[in-house]
PyMOL CGO cylinders between C-alpha atoms (Angstrom):
from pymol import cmd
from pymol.cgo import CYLINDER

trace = [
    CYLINDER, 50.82, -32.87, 31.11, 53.70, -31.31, 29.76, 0.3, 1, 1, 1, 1, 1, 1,
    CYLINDER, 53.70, -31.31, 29.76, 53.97, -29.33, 26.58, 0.3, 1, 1, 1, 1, 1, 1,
    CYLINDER, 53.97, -29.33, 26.58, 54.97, -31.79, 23.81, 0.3, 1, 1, 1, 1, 1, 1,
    CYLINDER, 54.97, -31.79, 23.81, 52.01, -34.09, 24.95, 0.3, 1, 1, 1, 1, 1, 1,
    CYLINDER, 52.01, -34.09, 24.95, 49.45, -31.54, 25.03, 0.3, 1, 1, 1, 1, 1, 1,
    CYLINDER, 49.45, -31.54, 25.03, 50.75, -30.12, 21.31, 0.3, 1, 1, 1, 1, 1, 1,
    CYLINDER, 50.75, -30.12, 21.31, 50.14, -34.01, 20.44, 0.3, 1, 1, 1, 1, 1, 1,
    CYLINDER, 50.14, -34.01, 20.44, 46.24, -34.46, 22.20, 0.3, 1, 1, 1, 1, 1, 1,
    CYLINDER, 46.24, -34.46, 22.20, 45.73, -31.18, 20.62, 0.3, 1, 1, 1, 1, 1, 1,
    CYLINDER, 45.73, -31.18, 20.62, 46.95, -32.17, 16.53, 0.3, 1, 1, 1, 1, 1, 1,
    CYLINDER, 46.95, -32.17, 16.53, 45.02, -35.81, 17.49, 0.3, 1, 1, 1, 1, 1, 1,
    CYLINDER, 45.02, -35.81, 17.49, 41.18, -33.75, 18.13, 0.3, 1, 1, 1, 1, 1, 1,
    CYLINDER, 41.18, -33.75, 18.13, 42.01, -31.63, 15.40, 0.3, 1, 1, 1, 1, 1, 1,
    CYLINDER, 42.01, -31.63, 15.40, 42.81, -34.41, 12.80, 0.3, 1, 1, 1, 1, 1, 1,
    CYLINDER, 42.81, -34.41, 12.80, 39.42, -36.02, 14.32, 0.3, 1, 1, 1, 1, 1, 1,
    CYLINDER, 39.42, -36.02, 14.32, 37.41, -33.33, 14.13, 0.3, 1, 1, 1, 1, 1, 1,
    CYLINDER, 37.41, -33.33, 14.13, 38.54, -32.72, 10.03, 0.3, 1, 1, 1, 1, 1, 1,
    CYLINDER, 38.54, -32.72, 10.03, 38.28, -36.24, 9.55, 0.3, 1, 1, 1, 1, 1, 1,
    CYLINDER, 38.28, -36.24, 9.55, 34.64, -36.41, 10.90, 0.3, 1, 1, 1, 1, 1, 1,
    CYLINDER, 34.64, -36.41, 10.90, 34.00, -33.11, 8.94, 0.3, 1, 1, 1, 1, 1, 1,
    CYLINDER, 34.00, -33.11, 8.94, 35.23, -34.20, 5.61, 0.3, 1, 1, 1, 1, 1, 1,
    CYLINDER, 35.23, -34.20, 5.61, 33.38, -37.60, 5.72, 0.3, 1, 1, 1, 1, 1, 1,
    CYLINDER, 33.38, -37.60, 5.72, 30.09, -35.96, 5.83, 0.3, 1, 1, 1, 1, 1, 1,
    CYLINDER, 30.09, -35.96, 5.83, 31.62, -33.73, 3.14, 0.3, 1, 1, 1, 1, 1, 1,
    CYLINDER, 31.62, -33.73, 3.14, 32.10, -36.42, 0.99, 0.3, 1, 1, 1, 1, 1, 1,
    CYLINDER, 32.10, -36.42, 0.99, 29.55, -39.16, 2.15, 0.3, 1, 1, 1, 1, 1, 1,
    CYLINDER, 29.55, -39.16, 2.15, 26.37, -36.78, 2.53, 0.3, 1, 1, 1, 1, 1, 1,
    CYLINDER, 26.37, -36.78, 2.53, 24.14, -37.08, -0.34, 0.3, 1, 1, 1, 1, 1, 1,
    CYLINDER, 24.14, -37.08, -0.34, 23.66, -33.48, -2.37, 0.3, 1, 1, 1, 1, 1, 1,
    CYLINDER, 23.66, -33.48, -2.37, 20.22, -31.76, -1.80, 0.3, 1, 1, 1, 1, 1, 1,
    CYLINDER, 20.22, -31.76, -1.80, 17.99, -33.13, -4.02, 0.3, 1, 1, 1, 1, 1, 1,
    CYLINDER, 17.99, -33.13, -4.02, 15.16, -31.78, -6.46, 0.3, 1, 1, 1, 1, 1, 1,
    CYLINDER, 15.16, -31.78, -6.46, 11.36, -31.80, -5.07, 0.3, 1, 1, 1, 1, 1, 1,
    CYLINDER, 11.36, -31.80, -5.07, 9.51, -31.25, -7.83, 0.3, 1, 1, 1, 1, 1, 1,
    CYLINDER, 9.51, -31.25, -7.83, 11.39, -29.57, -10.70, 0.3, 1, 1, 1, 1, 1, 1,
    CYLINDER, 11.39, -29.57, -10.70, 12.33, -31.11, -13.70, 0.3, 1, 1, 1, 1, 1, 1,
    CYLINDER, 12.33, -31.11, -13.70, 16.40, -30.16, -14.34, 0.3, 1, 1, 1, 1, 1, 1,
    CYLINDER, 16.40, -30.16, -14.34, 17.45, -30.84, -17.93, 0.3, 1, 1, 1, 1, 1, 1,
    CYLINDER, 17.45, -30.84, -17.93, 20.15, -32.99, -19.07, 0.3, 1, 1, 1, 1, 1, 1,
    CYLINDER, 20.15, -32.99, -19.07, 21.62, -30.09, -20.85, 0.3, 1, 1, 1, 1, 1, 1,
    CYLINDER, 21.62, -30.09, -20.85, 20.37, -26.37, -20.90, 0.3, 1, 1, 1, 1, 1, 1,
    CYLINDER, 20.37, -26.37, -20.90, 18.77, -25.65, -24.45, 0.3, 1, 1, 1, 1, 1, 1,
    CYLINDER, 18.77, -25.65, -24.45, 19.22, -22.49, -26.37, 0.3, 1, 1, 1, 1, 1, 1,
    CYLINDER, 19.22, -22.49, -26.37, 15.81, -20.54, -26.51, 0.3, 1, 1, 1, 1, 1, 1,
    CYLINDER, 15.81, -20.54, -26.51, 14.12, -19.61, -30.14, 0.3, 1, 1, 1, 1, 1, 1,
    CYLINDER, 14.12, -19.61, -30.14, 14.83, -16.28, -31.59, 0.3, 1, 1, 1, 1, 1, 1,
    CYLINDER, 14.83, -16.28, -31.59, 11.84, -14.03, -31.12, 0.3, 1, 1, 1, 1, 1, 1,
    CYLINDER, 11.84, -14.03, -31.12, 11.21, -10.48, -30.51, 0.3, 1, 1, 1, 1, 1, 1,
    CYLINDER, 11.21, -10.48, -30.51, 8.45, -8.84, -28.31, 0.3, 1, 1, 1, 1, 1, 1,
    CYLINDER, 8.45, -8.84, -28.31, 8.27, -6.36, -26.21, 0.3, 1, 1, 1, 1, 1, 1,
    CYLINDER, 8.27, -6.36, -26.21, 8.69, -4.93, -22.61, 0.3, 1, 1, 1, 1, 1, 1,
    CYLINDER, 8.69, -4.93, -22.61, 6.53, -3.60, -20.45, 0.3, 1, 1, 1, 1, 1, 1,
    CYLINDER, 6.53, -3.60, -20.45, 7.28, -0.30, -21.22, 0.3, 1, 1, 1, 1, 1, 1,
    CYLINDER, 7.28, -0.30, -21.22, 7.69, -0.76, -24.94, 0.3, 1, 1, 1, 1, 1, 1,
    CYLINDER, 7.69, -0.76, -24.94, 11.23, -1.93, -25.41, 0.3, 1, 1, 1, 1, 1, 1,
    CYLINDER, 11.23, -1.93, -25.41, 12.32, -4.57, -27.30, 0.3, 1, 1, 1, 1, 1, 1,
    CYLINDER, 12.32, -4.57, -27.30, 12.42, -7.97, -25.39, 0.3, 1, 1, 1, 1, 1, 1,
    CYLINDER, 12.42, -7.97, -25.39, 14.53, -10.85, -27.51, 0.3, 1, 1, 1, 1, 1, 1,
    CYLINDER, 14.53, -10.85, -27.51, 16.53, -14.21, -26.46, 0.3, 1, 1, 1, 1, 1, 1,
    CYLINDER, 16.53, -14.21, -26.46, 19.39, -11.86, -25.54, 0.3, 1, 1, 1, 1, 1, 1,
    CYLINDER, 19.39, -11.86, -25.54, 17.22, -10.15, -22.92, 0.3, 1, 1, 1, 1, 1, 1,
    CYLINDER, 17.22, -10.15, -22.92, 17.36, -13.42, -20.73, 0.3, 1, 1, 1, 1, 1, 1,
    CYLINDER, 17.36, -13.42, -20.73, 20.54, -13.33, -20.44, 0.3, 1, 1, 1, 1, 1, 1,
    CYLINDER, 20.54, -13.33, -20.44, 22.50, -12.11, -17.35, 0.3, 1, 1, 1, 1, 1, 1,
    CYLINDER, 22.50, -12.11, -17.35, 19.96, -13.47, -14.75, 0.3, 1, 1, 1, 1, 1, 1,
    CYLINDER, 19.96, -13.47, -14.75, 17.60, -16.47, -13.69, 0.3, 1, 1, 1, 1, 1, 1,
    CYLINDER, 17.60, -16.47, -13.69, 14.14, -15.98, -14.35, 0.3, 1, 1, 1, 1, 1, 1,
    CYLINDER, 14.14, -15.98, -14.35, 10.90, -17.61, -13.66, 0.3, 1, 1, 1, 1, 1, 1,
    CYLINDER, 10.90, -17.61, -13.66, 8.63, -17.46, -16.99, 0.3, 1, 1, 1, 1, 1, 1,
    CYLINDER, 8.63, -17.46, -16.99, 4.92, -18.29, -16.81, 0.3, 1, 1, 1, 1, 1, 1,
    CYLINDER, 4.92, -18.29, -16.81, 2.80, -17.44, -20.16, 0.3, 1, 1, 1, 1, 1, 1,
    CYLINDER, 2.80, -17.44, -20.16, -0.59, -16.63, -18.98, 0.3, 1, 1, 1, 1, 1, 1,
    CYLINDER, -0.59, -16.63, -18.98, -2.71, -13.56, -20.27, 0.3, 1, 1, 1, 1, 1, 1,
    CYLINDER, -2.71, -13.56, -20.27, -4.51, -10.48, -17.94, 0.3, 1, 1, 1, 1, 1, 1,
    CYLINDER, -4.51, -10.48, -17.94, -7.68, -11.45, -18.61, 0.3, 1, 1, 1, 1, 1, 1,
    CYLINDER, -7.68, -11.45, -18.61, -7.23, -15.02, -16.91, 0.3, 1, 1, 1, 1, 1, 1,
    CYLINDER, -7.23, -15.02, -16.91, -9.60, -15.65, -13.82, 0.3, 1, 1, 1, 1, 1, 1,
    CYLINDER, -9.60, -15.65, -13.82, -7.94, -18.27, -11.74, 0.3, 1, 1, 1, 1, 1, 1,
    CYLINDER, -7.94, -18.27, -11.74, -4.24, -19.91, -12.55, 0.3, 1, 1, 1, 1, 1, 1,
    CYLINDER, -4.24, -19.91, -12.55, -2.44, -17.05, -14.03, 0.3, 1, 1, 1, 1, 1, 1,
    CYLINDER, -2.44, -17.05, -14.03, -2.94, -14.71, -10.72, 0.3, 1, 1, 1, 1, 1, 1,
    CYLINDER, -2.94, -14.71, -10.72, -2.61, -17.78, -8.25, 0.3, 1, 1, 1, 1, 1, 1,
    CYLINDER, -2.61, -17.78, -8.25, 0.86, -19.05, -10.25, 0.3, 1, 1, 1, 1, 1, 1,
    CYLINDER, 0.86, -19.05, -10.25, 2.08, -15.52, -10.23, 0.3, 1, 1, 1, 1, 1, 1,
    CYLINDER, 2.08, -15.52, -10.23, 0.92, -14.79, -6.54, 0.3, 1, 1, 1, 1, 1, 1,
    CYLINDER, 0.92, -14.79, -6.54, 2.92, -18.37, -5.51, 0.3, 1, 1, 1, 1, 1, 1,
    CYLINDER, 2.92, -18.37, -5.51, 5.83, -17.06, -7.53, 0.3, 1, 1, 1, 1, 1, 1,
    CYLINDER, 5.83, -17.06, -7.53, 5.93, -13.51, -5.68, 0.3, 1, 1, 1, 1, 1, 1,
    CYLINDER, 5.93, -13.51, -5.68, 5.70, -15.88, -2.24, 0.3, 1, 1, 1, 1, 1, 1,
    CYLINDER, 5.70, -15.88, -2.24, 8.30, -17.79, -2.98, 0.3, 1, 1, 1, 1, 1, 1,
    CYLINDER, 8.30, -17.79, -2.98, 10.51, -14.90, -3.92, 0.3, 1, 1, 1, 1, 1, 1,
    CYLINDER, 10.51, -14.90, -3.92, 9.99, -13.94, -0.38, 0.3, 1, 1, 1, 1, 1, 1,
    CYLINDER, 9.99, -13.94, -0.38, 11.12, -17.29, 0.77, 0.3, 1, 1, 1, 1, 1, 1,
    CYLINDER, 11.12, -17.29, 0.77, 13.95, -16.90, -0.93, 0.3, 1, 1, 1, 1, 1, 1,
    CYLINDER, 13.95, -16.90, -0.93, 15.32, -13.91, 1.22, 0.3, 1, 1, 1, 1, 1, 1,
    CYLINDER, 15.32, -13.91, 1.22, 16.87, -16.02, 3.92, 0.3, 1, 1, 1, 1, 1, 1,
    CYLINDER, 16.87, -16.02, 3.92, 18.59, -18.32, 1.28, 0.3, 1, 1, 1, 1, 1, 1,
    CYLINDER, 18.59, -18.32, 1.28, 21.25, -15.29, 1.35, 0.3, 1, 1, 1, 1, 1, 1,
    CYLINDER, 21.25, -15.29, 1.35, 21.55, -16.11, -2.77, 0.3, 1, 1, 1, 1, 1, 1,
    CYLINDER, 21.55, -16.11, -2.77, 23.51, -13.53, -4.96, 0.3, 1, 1, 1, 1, 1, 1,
    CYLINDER, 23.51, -13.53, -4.96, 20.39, -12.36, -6.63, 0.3, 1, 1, 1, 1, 1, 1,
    CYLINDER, 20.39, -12.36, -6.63, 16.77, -13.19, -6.73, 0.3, 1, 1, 1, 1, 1, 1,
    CYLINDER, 16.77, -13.19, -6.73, 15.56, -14.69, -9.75, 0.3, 1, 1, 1, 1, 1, 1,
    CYLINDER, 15.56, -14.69, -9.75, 13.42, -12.32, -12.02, 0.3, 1, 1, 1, 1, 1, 1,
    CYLINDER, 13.42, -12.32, -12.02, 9.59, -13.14, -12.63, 0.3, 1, 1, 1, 1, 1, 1,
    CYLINDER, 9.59, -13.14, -12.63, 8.51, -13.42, -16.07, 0.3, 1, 1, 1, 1, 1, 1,
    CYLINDER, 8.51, -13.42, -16.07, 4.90, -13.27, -17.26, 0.3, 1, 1, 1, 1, 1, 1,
    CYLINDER, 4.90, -13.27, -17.26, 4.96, -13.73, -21.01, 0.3, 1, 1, 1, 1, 1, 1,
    CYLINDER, 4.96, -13.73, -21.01, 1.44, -13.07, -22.09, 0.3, 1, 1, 1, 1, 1, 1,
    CYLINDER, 1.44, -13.07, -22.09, -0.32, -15.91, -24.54, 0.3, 1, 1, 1, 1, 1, 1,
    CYLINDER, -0.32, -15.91, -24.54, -3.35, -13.18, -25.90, 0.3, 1, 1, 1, 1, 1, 1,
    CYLINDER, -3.35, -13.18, -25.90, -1.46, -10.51, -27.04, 0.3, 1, 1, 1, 1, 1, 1,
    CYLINDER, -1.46, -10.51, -27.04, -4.54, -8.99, -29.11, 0.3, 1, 1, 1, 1, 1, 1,
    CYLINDER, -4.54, -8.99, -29.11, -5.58, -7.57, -25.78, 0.3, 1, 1, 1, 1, 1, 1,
    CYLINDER, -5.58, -7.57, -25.78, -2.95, -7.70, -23.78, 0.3, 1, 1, 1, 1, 1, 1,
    CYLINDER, -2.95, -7.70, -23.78, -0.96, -4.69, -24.56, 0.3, 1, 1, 1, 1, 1, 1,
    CYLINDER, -0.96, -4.69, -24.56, 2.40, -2.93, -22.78, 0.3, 1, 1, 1, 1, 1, 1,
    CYLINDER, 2.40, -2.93, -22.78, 1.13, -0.88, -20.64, 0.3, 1, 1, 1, 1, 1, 1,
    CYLINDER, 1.13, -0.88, -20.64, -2.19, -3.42, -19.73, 0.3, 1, 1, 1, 1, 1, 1,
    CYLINDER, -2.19, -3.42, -19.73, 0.46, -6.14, -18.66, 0.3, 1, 1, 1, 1, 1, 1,
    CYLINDER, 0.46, -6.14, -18.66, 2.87, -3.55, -17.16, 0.3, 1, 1, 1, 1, 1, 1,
    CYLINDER, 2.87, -3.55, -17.16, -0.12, -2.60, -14.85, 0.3, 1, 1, 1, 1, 1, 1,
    CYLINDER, -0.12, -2.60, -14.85, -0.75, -6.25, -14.29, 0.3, 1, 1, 1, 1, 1, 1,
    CYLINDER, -0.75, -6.25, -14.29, 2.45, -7.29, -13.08, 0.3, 1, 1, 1, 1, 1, 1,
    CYLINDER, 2.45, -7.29, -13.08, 2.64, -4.46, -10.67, 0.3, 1, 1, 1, 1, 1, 1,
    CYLINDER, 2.64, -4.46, -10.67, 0.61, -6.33, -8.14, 0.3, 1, 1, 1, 1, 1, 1,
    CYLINDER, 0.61, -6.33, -8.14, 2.86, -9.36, -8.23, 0.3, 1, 1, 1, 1, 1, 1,
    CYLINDER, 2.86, -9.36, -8.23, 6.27, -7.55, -6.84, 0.3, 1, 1, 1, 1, 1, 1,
    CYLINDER, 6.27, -7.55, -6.84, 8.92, -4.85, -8.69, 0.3, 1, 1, 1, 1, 1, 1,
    CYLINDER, 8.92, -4.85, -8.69, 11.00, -7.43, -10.20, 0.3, 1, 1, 1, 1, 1, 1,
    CYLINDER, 11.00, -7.43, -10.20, 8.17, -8.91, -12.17, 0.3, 1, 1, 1, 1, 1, 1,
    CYLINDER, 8.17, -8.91, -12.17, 8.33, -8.02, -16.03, 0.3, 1, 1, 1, 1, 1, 1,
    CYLINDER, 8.33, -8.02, -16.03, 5.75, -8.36, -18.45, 0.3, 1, 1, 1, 1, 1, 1,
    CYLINDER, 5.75, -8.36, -18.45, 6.02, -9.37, -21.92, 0.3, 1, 1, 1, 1, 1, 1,
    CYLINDER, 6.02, -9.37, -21.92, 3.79, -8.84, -24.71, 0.3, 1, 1, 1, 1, 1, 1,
    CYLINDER, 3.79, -8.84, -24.71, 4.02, -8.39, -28.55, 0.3, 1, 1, 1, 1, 1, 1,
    CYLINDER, 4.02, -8.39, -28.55, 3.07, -10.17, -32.07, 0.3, 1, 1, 1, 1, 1, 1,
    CYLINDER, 3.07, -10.17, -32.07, 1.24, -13.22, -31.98, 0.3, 1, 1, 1, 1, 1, 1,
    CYLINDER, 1.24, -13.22, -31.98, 3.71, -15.01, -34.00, 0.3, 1, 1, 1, 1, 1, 1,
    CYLINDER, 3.71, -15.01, -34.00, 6.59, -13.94, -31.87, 0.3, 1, 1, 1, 1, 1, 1,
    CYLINDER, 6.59, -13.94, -31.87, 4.66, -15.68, -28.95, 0.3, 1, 1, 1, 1, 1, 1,
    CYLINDER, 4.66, -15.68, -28.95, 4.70, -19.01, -30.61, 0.3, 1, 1, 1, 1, 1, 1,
    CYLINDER, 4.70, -19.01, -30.61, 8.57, -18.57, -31.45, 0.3, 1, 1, 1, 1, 1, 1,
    CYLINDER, 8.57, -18.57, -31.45, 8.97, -18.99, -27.60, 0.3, 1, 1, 1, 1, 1, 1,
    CYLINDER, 8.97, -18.99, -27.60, 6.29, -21.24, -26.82, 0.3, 1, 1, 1, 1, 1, 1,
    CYLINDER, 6.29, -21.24, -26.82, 6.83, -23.35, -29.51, 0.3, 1, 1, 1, 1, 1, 1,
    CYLINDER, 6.83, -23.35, -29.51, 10.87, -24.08, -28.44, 0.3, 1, 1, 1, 1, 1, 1,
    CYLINDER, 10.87, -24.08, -28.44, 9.89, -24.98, -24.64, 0.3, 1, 1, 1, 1, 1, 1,
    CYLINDER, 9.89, -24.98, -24.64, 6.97, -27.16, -25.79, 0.3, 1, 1, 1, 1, 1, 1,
    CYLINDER, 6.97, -27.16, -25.79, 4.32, -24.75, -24.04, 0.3, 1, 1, 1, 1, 1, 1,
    CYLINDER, 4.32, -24.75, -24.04, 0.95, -25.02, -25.64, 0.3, 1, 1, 1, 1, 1, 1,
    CYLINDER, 0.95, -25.02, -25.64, -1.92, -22.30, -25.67, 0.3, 1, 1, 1, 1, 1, 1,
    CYLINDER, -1.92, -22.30, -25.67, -4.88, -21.97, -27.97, 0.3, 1, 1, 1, 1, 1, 1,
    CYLINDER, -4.88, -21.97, -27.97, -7.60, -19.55, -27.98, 0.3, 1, 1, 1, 1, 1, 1,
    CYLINDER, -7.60, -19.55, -27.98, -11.03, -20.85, -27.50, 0.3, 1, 1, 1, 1, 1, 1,
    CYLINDER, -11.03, -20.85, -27.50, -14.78, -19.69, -26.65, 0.3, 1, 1, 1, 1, 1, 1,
    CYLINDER, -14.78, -19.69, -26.65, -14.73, -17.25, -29.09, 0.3, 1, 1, 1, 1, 1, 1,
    CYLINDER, -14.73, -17.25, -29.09, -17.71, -14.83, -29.84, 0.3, 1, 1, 1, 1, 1, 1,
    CYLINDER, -17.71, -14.83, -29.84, -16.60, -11.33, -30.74, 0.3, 1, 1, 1, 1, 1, 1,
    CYLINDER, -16.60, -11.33, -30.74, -13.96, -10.03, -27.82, 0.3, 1, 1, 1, 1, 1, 1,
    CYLINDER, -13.96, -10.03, -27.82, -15.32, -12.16, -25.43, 0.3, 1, 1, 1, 1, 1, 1,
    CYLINDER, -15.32, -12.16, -25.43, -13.02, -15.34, -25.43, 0.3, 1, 1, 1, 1, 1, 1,
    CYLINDER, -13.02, -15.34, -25.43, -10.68, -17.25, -23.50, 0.3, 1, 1, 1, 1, 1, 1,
    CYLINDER, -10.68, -17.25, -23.50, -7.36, -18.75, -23.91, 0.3, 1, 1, 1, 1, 1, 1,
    CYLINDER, -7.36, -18.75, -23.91, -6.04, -22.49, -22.89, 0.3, 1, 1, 1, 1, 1, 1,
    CYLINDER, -6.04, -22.49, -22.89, -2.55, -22.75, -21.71, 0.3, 1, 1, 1, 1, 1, 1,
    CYLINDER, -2.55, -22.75, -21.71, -0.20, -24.64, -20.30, 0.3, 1, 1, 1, 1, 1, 1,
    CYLINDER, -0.20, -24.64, -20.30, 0.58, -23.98, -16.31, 0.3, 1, 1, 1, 1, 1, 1,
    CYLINDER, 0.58, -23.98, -16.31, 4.18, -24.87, -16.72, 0.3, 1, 1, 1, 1, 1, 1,
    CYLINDER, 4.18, -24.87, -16.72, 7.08, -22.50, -15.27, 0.3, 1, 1, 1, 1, 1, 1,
    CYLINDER, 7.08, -22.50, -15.27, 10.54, -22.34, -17.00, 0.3, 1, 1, 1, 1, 1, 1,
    CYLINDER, 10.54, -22.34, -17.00, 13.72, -21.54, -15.51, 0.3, 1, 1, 1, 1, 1, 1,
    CYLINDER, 13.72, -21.54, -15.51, 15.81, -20.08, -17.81, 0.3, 1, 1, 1, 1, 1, 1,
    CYLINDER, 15.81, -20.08, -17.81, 19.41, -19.70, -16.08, 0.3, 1, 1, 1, 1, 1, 1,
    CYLINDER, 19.41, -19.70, -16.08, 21.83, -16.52, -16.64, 0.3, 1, 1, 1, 1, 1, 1,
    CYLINDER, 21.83, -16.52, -16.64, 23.36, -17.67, -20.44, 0.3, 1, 1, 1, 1, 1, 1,
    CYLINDER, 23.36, -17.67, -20.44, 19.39, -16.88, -21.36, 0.3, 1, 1, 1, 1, 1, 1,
    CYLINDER, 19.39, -16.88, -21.36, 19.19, -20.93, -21.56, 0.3, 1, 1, 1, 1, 1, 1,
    CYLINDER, 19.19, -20.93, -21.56, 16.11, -23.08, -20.60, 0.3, 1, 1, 1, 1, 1, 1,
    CYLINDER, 16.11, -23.08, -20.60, 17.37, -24.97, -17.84, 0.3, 1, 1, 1, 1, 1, 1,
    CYLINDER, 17.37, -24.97, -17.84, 14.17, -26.69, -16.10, 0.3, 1, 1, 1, 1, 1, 1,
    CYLINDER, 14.17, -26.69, -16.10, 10.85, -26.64, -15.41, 0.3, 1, 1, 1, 1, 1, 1,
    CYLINDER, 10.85, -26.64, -15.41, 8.24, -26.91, -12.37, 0.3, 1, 1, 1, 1, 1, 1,
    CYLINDER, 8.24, -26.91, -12.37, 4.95, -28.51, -13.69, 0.3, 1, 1, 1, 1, 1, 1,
    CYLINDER, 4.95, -28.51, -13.69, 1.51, -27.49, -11.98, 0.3, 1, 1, 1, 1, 1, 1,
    CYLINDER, 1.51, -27.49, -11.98, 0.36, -27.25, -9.29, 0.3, 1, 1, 1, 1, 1, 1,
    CYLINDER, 0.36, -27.25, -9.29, 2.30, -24.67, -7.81, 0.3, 1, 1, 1, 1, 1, 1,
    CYLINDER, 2.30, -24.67, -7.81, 3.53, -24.21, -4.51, 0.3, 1, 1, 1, 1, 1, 1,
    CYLINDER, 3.53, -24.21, -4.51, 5.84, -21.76, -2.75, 0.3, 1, 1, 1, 1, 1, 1,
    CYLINDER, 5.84, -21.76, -2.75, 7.68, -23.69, -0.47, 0.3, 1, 1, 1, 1, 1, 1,
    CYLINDER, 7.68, -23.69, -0.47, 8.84, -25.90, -3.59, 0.3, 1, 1, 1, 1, 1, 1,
    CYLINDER, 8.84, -25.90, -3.59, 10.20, -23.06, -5.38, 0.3, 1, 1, 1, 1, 1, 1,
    CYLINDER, 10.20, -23.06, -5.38, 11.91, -21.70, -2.24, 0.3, 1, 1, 1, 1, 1, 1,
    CYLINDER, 11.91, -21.70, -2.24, 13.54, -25.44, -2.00, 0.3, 1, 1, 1, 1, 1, 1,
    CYLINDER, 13.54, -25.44, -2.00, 14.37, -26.44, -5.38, 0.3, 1, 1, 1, 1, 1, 1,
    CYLINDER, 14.37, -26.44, -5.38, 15.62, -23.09, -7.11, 0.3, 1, 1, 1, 1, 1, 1,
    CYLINDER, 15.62, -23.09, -7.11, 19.19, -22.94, -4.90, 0.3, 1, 1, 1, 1, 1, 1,
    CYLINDER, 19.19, -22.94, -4.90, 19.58, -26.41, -5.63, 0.3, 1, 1, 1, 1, 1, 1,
    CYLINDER, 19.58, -26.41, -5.63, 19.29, -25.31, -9.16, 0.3, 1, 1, 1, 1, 1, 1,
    CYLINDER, 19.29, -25.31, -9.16, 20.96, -22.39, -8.81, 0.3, 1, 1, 1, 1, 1, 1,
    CYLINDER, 20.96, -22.39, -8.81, 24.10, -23.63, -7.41, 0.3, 1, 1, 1, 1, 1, 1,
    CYLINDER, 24.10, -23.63, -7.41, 24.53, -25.89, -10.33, 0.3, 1, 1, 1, 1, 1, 1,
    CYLINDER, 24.53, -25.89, -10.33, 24.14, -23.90, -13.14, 0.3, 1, 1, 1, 1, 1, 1,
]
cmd.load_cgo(trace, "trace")
């Protein structure tokens, strides 16, 4: 084969092989959502202010710059608030191979305040990974958030100190312009999370 015909097999396979390559490009259906909830359009979060784990001020503008998970549970809980958080931490470690920029951040925002103080959440969170923040502060700075993402939780059982509190299981994804940006409803599982938050990620 001389020259010229082997420069002309060789542009042929190559305009093939880009031709096969860009119609799965453009014919292969995106990833798609397992089990979180995207929102038409990412929602601006209530003004509040709370507080850190270690005492600093915590307020809409402190979401911003990152993706964060955000459950609102409370210390005290028995079962769901330690499982959601422990799935959350797993999932994180999914995540690793994904090669994403960053990580998103793990937010527990707690719903009993009264007990709940900085440095009884900051110990809390400890067990659930270093990039897991706690949140704490006035009741009525609580509902500010809760109240904007449609979370409900209600104190009940109560006799002295001894009481409970009902929540919802929900976790928000708040994306890095501090908006709400979707949800995963209960019940939780790692291998979700690790599936659906690049997919959310990417399309931020």
């Amino acid at each position: 084969m001389d020259s010229r015909k082997y420069f002309i097999v060789i542009v042929a396979l190559l305009a093939i092989v880009t031709g096969t390559w860009m119609s799965v490009r453009v014919f292969s259906p995106p990833p798609q959502l397992q089990t979180a909830t995207r929102l038409p359009a990412p929602t601006e979060l209530a003004e509040f202010s709370l507080l850190d784990q270690g005492g600093e001020p915590f307020t809409r503008a402190s979401f911003k710059g990152r993706w964060s998970l955000v459950f609102f549970g409370f210390t005290q809980c028995p079962d769901v608030c330690p499982l959601t958080l422990q799935v959350l931490a797993k999932a994180r470690q999914l995540l690793v191979s994904e090669e994403l920029d960053e990580l998103p951040r793990i937010v527990l925002v707690s719903v009993d305040p009264e007990r709940d103080t900085p440095e009884i959440i900051g110990q809390y969170v400890t067990h659930f990974g270093d990039d897991t923040l706690g949140i704490t502060g006035e009741l009525s700075e609580v509902r500010k958030l809760t109240d904007g993402l449609g979370v409900y939780f209600e104190k009940s059982a109560v006799d002295g100190d001894n009481y409970s509190v009902d929540h919802s299981a929900v976790v928000i994804v708040t994306n890095p312009d501090g908006q709400f940006h979707a949800l995963f409803g209960a019940p939780h599982v790692a291998e979700n999370f690790a599936h659906d938050l690049p997919i959310l990620m990417s399309t931020e």
